[in-house]
Residue, then its C-alpha position, 0 to 999 in steps of 0.5 A: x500500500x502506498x499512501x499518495x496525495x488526492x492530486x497523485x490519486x487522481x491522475x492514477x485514477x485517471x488513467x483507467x481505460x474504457x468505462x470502469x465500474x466503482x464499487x464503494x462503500x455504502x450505507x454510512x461509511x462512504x469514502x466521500x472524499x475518494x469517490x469525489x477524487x474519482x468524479x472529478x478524474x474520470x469522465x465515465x465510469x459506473x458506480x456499484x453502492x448499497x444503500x446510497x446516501x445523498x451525495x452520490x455523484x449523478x452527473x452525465x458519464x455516471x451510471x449509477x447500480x445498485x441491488x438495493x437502492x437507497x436514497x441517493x440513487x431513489x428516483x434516478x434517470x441513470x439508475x440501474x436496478x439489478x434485483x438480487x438476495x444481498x447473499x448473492x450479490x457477491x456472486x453478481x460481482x464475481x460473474x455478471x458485473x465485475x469490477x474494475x475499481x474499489x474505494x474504501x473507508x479504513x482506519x489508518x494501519x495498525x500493526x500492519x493491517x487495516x479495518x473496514x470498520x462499520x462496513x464490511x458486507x459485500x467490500x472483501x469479495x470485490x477486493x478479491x474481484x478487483x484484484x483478480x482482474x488488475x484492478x485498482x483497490x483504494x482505501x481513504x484512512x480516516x483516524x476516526x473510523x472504529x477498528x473491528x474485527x472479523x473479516x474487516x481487518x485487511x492486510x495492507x498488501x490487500x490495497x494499492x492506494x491510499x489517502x488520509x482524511x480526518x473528518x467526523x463519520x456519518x450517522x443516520x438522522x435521529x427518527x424518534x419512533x411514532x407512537x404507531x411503531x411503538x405499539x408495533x414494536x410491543x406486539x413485536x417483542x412480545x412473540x421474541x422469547x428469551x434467549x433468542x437470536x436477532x435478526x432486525x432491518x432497518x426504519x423505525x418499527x425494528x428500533x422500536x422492538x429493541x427499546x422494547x426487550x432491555x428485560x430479556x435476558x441471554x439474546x444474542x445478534x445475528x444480523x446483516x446489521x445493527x444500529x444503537x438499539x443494541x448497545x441499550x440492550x448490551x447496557x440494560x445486560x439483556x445480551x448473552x454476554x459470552x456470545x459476539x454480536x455478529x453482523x455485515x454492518x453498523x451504523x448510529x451515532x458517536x456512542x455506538x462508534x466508540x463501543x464496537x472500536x476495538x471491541x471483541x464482543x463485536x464480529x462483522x463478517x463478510x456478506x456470504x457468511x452473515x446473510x448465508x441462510x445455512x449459517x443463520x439456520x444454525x442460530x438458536x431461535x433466530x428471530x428475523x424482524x422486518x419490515x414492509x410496504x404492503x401485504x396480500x391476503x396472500x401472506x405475500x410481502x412487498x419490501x421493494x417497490x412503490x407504485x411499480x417503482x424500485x424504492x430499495x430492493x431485496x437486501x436481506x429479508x429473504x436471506x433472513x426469513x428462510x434461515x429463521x423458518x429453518x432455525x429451531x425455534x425460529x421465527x420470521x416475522x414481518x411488522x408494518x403500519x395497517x395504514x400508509x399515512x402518507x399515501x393514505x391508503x390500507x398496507x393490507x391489500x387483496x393481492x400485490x400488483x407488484x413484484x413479491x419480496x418475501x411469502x411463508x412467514x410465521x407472523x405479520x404484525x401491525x399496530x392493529x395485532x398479529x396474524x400468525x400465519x406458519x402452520x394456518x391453510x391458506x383461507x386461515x392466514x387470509x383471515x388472521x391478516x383480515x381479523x388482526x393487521x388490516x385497518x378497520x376502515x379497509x375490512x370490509x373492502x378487503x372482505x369482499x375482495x377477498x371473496x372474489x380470490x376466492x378466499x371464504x373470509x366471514 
């Protein structure tokens, strides 16, 4: 590894030939200063992310690719969407989209090796890609950014380039629950047993389940991800002090950061192993809590798209929901408001228009209750997601289109 000035990088960068494709670091830990080295120095090239945030270069010459969308490639003219299992995805690298350069964000070196730190996900296979191929791997050290282990740390052989930056890491913005979230994260915890593995998405009703379990005792994490829920619970000692929380990556505010640096109780590990359903089937009583957009009478959940839009895309859920449903003990649970406030309409729907994210679940929660739906016939879950999650005003549409299905619905 070298470590070079941004006007060094550029001119390397520079020199690429054709049309590279990018892969960068998403969530919260892009390489914001690396990939904007990048724009200013390559005319055209493709750029690879999860979960986008806003800031993403979308100027003419750049295409954006993503498997799950986030808010700074949502909506864009030059987005393309490749629909895909986040377990896969480094399968989709390795043969239909390989690339040609990777940026990172690490921690600066220490004995020989840097960190990944609160992204690791998909990053090691496309270092493998990229170095298969000749290609160029560039890491932006940042002083700031948490050492964790697992299969964040990297040899300094592993990485061509590098920059020094010292500014603050990014973190989501604080998103107090509703009290809907609230009611559906009660309903929630109260189907998770002690003891139990967890498994929790993104967004507002799987931070409300967290603030809901601090009284459990011996959980554990197998997750894709985690955020500032779990630290309550490692506080309230709701955690399995013995076991690590193993995840792909984090993301939360500066007391989260400074806990998992250079903490052993944290693990992150790479894509394939945290979102393989083989090795999630293995956990004790995985417990996957995620969300929706909307779900049909059918016990069928949209997680991905919004009036035939891409709005993010696969991510994990269906990793998750066939280990859970694997794991003895295990539940796969999908949480969501019985009404869209915004677009004011029911989430329960007779049956989805769209592409299906996820089906065979073992509960579907709103605020309204929970509809078990493992080990009911068709007509049973039909009515439990009539009965328990849909919203009043909607029971009587959803009835009598339920009937028209075929459904026997009282």
């Amino acid at each position: 590894m070298r470590v070079i000035s941004e006007s060094r990088l550029a001119s390397v960068l520079s020199g690429l030939p054709g049309t590279p494709r990018v892969v960068a670091g998403g969530n919260f830990s892009t390489p914001w200063r690396a990939l904007s080295v990048l724009d200013a120095a390559v005319p055209e090239y493709r750029l690879f992310m999860l979960n986008a945030q806003a800031g993403v270069p979308g100027r003419e010459g750049v295409t954006l690719e993503s498997p799950f969308v986030g808010p700074g490639m949502r909506g864009r003219e030059n987005l393309r969407y490749f629909p895909a299992r986040l377990s896969m995805v480094p399968g989709l690298l390795g043969q239909a989209l390989p690339p040609d350069v990777v940026l990172l964000h690490t921690t600066p070196p220490v004995d020989g090796t840097l960190s990944l730190g609160t992204e690791v996900n998909i990053l090691p296979a496309a270092i493998e890609q990229v170095r298969a191929r000749g290609g160029v791997v560039v890491a932006q050290m940042n002083p700031r950014m948490p050492y964790t282990y697992g299969d964040a740390v990297l040899s300094l052989e592993e990485v061509d380039h590098a920059i020094e930056v010292d500014e603050p890491l990014a973190s989501p913005a604080p998103r107090p629950p509703s009290e809907v979230s609230r009611v559906i994260g009660d309903r929630v915890a109260a189907l998770i047993p002690g003891g139990a593995t967890l498994q929790l998405g993104i967004g507002q009703v799987p931070d409300a389940v967290l603030a809901a379990l601090p009284s459990r005792r011996g959980l554990t994490v197998w997750s894709e991800m985690f955020s500032d829920g779990v630290l309550a619970l490692e506080k309230a000692g709701a955690l399995e002090a013995g076991v690590p929380v193993t995840a792909s990556f984090v993301f939360g505010g500066a007391e989260l950061y400074d806990w998992i640096d250079r903490n052993d109780r944290v693990r992150l590990l790479r894509t394939e192993k945290t979102n393989d359903p083989a090795l999630i089937s293995r956990q004790h009583a995985l417990t996957s809590v995620n969300g929706a957009l909307q779900v049909d009478l059918y016990a069928q959940a949209n997680a991905a798209r919004v009036r035939g839009l891409i709005y993010s895309g696969f991510g994990g859920q269906t990793d998750f929901i066939v280990g859970a449903l694997h794991s003895p003990g295990g539940r796969a649970i999908i949480a969501l408001p019985s009404w869209h406030p915004k677009a004011d309409v029911s989430t329960v729907v007779p049956r989805l228009a769209g592409p299906v994210t996820s089906f065979q679940h073992s509960f579907i929660v709103s605020e309204q209750g929970a509809a078990a739906i493992w080990g009911h016939d068709a007509a049973g879950q039909a009515q439990q997601l009539l009965d328990n999650v849909a919203h009043p005003d909607a029971r009587d549409e959803l009835r009598e289109a339920g009937r028209r299905l075929g459904f026997p619905l009282r």
